[in-house]
FILO-739061 format. One record per atom (N, C-alpha, C, O): residue number from 1; residue in three letters; atom name; y negated, x negated, z negated. Coordinates in nm, 4 decimals. Layout:
pt i NUM&aa ALA&at CA&py Y&px X&pz Z .
...
end
This chain:
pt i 1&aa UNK&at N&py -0.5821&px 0.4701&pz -0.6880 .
pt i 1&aa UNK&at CA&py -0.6938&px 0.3794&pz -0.6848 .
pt i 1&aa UNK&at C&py -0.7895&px 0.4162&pz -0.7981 .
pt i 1&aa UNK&at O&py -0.8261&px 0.5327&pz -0.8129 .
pt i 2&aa UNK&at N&py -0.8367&px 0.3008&pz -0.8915 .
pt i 2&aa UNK&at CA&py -0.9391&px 0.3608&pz -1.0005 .
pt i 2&aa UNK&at C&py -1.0392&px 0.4025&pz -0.9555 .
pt i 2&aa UNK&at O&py -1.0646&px 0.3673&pz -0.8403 .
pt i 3&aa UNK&at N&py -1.1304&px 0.4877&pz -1.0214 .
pt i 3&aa UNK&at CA&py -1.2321&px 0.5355&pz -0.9628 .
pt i 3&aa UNK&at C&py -1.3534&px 0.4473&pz -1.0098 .
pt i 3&aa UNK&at O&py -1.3656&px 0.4436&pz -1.1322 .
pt i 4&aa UNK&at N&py -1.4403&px 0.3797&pz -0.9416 .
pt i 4&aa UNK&at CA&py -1.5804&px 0.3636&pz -1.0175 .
pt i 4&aa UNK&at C&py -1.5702&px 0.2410&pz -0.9211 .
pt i 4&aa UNK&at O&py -1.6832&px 0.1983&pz -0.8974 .
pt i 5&aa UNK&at N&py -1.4843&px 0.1794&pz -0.8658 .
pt i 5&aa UNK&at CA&py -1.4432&px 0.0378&pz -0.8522 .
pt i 5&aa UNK&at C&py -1.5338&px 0.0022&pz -0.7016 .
pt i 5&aa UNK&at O&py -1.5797&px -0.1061&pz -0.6653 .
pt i 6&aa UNK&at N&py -1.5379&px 0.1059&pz -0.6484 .
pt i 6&aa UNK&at CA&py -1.5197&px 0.0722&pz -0.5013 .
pt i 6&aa UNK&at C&py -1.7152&px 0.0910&pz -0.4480 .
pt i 6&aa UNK&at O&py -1.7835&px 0.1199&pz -0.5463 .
pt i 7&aa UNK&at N&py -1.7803&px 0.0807&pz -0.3431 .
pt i 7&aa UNK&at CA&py -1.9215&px 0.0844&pz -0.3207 .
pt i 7&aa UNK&at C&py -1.8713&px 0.2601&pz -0.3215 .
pt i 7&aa UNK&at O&py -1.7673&px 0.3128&pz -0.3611 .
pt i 8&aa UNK&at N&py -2.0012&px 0.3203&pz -0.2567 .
pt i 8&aa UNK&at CA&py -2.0000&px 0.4330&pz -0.2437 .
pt i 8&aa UNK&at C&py -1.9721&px 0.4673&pz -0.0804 .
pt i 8&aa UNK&at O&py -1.9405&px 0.5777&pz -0.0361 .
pt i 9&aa UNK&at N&py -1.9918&px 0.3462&pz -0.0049 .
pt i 9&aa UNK&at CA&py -1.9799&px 0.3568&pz 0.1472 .
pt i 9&aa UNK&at C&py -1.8492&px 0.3352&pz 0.1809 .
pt i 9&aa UNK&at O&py -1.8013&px 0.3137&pz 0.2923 .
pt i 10&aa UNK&at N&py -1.8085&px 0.3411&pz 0.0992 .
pt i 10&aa UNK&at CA&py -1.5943&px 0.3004&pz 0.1285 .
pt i 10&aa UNK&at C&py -1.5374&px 0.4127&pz 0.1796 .
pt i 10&aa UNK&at O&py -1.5216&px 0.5244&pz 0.1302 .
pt i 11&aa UNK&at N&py -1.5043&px 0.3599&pz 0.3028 .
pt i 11&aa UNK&at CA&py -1.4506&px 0.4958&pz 0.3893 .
pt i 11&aa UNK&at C&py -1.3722&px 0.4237&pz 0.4921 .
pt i 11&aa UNK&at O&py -1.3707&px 0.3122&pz 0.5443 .
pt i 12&aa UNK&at N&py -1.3097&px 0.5324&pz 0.4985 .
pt i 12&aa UNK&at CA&py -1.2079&px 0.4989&pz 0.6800 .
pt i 12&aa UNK&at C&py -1.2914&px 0.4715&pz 0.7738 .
pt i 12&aa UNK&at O&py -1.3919&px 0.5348&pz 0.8061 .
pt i 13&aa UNK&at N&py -1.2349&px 0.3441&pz 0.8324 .
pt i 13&aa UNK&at CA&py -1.3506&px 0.3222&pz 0.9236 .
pt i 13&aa UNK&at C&py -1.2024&px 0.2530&pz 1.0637 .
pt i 13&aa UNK&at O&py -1.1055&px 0.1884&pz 1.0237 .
pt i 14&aa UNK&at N&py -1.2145&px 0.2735&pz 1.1525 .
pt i 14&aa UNK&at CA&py -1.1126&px 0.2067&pz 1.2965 .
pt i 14&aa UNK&at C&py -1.1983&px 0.0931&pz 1.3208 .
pt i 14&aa UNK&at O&py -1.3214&px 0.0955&pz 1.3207 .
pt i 15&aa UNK&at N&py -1.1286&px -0.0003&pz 1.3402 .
pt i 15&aa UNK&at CA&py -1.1520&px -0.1400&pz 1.4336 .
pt i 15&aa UNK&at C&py -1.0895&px -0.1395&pz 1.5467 .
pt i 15&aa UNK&at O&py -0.9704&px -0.1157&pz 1.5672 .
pt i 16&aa UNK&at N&py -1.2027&px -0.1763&pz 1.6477 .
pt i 16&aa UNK&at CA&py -1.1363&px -0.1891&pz 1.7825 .
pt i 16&aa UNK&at C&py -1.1398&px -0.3158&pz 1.8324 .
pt i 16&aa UNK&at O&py -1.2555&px -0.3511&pz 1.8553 .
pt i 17&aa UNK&at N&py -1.0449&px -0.4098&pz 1.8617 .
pt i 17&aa UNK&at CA&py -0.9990&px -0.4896&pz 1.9796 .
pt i 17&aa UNK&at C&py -1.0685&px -0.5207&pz 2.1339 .
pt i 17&aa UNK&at O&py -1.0013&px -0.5222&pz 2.2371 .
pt i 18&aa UNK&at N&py -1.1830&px -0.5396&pz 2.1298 .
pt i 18&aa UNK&at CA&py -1.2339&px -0.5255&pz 2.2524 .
pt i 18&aa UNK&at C&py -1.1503&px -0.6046&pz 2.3541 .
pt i 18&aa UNK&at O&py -1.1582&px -0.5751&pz 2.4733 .
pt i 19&aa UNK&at N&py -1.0781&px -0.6946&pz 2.3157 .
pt i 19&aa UNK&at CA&py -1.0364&px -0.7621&pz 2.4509 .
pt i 19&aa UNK&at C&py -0.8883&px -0.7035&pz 2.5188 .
pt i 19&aa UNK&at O&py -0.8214&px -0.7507&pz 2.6107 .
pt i 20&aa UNK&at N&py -0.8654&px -0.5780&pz 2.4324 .
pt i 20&aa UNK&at CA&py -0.7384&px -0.5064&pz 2.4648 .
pt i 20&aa UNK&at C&py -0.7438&px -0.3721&pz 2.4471 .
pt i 20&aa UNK&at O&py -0.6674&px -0.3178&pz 2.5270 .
pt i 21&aa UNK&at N&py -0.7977&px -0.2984&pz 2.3809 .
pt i 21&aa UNK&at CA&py -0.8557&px -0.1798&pz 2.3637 .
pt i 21&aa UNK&at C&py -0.7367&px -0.1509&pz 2.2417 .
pt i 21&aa UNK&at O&py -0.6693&px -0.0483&pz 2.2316 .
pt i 22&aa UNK&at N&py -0.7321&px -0.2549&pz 2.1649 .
pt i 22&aa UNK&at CA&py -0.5965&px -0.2079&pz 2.0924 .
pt i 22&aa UNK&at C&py -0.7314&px -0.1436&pz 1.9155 .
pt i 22&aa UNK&at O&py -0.8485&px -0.1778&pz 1.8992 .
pt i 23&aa UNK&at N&py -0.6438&px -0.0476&pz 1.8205 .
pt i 23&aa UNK&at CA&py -0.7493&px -0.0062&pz 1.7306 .
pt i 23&aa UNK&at C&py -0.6700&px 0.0334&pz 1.6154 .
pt i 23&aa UNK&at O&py -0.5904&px 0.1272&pz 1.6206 .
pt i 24&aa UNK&at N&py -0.6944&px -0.0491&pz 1.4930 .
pt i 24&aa UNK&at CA&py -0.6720&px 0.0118&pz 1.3725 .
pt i 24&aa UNK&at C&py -0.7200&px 0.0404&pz 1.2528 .
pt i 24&aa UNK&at O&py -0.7958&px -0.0396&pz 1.1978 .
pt i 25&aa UNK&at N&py -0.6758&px 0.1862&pz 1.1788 .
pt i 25&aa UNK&at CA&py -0.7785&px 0.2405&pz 1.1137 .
pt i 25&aa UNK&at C&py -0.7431&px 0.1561&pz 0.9574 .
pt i 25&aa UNK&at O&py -0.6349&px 0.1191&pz 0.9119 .
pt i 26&aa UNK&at N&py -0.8823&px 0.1453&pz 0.9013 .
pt i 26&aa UNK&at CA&py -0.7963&px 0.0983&pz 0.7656 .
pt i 26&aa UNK&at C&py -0.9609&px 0.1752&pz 0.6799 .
pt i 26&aa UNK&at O&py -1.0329&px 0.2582&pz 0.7354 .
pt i 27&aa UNK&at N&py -0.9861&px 0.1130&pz 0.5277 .
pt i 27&aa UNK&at CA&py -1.0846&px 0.1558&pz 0.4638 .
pt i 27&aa UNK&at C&py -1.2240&px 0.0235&pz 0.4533 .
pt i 27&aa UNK&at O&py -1.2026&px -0.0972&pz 0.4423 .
pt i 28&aa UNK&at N&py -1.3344&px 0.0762&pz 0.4592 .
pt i 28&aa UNK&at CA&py -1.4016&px -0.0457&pz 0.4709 .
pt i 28&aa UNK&at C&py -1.5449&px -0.0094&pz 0.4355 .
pt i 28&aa UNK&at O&py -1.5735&px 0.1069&pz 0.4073 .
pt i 29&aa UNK&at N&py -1.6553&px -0.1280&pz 0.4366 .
pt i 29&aa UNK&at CA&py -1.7922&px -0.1104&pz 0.3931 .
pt i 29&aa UNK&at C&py -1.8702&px -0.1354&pz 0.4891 .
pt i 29&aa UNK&at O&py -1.9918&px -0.1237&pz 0.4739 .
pt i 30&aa UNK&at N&py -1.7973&px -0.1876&pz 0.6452 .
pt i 30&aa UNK&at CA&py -1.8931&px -0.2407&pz 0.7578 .
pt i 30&aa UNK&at C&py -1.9537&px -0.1077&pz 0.7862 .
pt i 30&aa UNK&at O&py -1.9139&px 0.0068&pz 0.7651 .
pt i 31&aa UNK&at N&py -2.1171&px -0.1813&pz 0.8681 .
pt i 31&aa UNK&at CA&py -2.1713&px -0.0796&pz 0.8971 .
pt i 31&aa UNK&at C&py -2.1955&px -0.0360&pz 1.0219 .
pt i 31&aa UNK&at O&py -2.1865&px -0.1316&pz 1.0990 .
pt i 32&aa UNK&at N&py -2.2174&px 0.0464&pz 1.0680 .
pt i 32&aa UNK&at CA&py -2.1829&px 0.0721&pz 1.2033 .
pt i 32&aa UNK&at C&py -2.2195&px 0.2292&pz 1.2394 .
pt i 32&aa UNK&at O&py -2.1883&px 0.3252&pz 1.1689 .
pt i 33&aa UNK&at N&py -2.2860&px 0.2348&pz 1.3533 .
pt i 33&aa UNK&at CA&py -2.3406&px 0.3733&pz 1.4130 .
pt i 33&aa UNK&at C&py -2.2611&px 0.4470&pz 1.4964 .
pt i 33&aa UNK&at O&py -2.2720&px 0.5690&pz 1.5090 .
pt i 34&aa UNK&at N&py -2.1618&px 0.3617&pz 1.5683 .
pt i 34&aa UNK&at CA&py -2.0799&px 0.3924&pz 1.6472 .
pt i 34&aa UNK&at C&py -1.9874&px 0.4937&pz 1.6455 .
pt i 34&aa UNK&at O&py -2.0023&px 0.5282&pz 1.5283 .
pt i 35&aa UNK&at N&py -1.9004&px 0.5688&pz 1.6901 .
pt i 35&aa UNK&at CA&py -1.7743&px 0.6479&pz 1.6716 .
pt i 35&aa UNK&at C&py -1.6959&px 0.6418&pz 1.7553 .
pt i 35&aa UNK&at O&py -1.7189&px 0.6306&pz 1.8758 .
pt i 36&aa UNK&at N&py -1.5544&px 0.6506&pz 1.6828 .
pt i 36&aa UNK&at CA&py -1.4214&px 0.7030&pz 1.7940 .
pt i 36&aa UNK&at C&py -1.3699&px 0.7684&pz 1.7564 .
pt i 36&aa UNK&at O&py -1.3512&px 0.7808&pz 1.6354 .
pt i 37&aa UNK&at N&py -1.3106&px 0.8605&pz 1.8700 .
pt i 37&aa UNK&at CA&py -1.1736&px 0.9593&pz 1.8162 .
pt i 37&aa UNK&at C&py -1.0324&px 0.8824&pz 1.8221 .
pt i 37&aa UNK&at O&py -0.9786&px 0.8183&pz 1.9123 .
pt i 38&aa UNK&at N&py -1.0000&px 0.9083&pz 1.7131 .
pt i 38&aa UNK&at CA&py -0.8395&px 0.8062&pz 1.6731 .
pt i 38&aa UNK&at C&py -0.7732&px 0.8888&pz 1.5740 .
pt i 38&aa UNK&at O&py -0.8122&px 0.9226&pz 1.4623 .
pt i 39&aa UNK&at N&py -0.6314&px 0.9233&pz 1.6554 .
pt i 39&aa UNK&at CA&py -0.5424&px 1.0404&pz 1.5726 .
pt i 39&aa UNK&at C&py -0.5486&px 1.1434&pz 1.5664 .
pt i 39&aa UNK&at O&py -0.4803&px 1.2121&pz 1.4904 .
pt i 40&aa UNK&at N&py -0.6741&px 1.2049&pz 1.6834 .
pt i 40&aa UNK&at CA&py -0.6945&px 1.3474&pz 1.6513 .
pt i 40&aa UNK&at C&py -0.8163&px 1.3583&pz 1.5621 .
pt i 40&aa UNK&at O&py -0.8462&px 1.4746&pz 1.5348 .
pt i 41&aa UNK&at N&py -0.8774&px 1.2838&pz 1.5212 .
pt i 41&aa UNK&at CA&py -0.9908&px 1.2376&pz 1.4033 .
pt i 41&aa UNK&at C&py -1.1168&px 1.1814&pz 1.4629 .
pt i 41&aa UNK&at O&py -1.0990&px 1.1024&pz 1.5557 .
pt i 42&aa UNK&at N&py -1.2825&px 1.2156&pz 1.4155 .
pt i 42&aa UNK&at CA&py -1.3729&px 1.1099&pz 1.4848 .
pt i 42&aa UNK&at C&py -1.4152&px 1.0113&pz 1.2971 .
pt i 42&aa UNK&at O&py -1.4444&px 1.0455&pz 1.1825 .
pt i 43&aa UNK&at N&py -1.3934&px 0.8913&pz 1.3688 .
pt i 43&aa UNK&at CA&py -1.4295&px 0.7835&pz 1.2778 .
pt i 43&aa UNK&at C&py -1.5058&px 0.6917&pz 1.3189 .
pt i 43&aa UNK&at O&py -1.4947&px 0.6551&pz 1.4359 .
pt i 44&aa UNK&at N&py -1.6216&px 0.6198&pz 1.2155 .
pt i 44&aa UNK&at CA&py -1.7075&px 0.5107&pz 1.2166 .
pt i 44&aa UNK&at C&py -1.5876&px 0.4082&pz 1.3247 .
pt i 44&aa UNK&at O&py -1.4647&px 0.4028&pz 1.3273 .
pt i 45&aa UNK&at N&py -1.7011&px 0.3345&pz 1.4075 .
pt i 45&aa UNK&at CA&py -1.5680&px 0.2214&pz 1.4712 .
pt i 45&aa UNK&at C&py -1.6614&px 0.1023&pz 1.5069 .
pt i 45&aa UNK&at O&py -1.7565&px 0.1012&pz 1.5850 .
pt i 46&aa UNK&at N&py -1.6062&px -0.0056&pz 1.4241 .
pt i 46&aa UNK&at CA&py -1.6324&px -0.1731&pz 1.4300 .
pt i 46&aa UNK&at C&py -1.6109&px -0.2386&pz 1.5682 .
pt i 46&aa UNK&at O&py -1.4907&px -0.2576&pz 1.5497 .
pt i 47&aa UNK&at N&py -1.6267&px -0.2760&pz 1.6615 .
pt i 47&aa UNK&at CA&py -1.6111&px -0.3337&pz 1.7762 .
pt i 47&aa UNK&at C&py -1.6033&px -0.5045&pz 1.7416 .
pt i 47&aa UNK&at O&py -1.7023&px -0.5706&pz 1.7100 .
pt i 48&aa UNK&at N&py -1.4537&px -0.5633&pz 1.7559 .
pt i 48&aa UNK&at CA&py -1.4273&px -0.7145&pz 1.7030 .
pt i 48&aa UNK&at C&py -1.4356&px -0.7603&pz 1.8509 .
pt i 48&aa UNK&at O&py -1.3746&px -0.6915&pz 1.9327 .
pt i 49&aa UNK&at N&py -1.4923&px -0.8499&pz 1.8868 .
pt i 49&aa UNK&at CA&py -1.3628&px -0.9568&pz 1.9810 .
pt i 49&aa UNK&at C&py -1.2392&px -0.9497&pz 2.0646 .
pt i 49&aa UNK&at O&py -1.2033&px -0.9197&pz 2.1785 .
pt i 50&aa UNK&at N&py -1.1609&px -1.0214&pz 1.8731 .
pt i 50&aa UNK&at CA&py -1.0561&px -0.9992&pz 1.8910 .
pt i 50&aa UNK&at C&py -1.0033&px -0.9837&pz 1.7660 .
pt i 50&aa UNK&at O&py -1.0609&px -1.0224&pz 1.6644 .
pt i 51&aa UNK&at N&py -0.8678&px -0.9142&pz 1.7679 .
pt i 51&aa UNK&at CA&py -0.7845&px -0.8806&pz 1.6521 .
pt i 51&aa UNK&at C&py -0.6621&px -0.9574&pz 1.6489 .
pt i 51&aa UNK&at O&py -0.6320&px -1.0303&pz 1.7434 .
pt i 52&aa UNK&at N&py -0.5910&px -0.9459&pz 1.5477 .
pt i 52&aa UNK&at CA&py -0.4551&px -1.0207&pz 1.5578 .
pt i 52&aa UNK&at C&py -0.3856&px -1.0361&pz 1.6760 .
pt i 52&aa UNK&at O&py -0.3312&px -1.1368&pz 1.7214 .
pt i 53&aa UNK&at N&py -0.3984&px -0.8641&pz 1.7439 .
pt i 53&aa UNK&at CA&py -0.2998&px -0.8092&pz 1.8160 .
pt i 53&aa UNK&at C&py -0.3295&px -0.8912&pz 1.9578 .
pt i 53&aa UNK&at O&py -0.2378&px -0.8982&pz 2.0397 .
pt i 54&aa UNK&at N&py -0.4398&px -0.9446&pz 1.9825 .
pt i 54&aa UNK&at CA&py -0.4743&px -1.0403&pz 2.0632 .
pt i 54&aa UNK&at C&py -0.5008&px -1.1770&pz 2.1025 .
pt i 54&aa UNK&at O&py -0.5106&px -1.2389&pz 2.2084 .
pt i 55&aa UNK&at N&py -0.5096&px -1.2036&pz 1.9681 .
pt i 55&aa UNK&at CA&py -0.4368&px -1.3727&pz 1.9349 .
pt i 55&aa UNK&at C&py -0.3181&px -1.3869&pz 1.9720 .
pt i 55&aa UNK&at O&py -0.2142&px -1.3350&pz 1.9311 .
pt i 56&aa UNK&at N&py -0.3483&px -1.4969&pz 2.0921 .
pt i 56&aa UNK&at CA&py -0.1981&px -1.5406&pz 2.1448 .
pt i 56&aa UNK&at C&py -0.0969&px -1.6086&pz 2.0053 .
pt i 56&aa UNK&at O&py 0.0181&px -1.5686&pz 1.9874 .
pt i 57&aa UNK&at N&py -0.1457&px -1.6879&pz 1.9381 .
pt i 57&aa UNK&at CA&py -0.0042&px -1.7445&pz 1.8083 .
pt i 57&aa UNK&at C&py -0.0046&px -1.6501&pz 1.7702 .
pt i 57&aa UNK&at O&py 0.0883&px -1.6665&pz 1.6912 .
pt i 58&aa UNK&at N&py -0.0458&px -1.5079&pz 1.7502 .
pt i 58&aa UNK&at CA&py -0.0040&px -1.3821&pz 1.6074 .
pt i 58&aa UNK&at C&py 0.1099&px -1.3256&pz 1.7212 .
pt i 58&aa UNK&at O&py 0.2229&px -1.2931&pz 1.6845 .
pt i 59&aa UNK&at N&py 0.0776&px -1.3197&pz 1.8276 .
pt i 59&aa UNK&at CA&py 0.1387&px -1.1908&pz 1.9193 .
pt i 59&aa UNK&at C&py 0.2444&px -1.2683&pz 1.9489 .
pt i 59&aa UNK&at O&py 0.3174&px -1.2023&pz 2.0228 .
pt i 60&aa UNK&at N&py 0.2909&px -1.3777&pz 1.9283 .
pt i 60&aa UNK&at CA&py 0.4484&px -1.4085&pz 2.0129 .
pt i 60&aa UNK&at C&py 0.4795&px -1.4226&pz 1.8508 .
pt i 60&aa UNK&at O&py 0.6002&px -1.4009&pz 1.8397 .
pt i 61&aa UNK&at N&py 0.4190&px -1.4513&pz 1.7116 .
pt i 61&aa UNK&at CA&py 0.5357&px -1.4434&pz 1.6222 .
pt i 61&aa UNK&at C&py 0.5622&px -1.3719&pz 1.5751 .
pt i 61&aa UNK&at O&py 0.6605&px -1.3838&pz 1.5021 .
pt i 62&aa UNK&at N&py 0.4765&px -1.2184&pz 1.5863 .
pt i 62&aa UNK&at CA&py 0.5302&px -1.0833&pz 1.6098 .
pt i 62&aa UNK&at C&py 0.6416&px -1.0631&pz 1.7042 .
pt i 62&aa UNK&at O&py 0.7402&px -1.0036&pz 1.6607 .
pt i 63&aa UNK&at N&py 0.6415&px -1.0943&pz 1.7994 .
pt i 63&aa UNK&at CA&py 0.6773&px -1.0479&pz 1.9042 .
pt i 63&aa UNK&at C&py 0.9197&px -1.0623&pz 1.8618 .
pt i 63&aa UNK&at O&py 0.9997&px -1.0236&pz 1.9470 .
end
């Protein structure tokens, strides 16, 4: 990844799934006070809704 490119708040941050408790970590700029432990790890954590993994059309054409 080049360096210079990115904000300075770009970090691993978990999204959680509220309507399933489902959570994945990716890199991001949201802001947020919150924390979870995920992987053995404590990380910033976004509280959605919902995620793919809970959208009924994503989850059966995964499925």
């Amino acid at each position: 990844m080049k360096k210079g490119i990115h904000p300075e708040n770009y970090r691993p941050v978990v999204f959680k799934d509220m309507s399933n408790g489902d959570m994945f970590l990716t890199k991001s700029t949201a802001k947020t006070n919150d924390t979870v432990e995920f992987e053995g790890e404590t990380y910033p954590v976004v509280k959605v809704e919902r995620a793919s993994s809970s959208t009924p059309l994503v989850a059966s054409i995964s499925s």
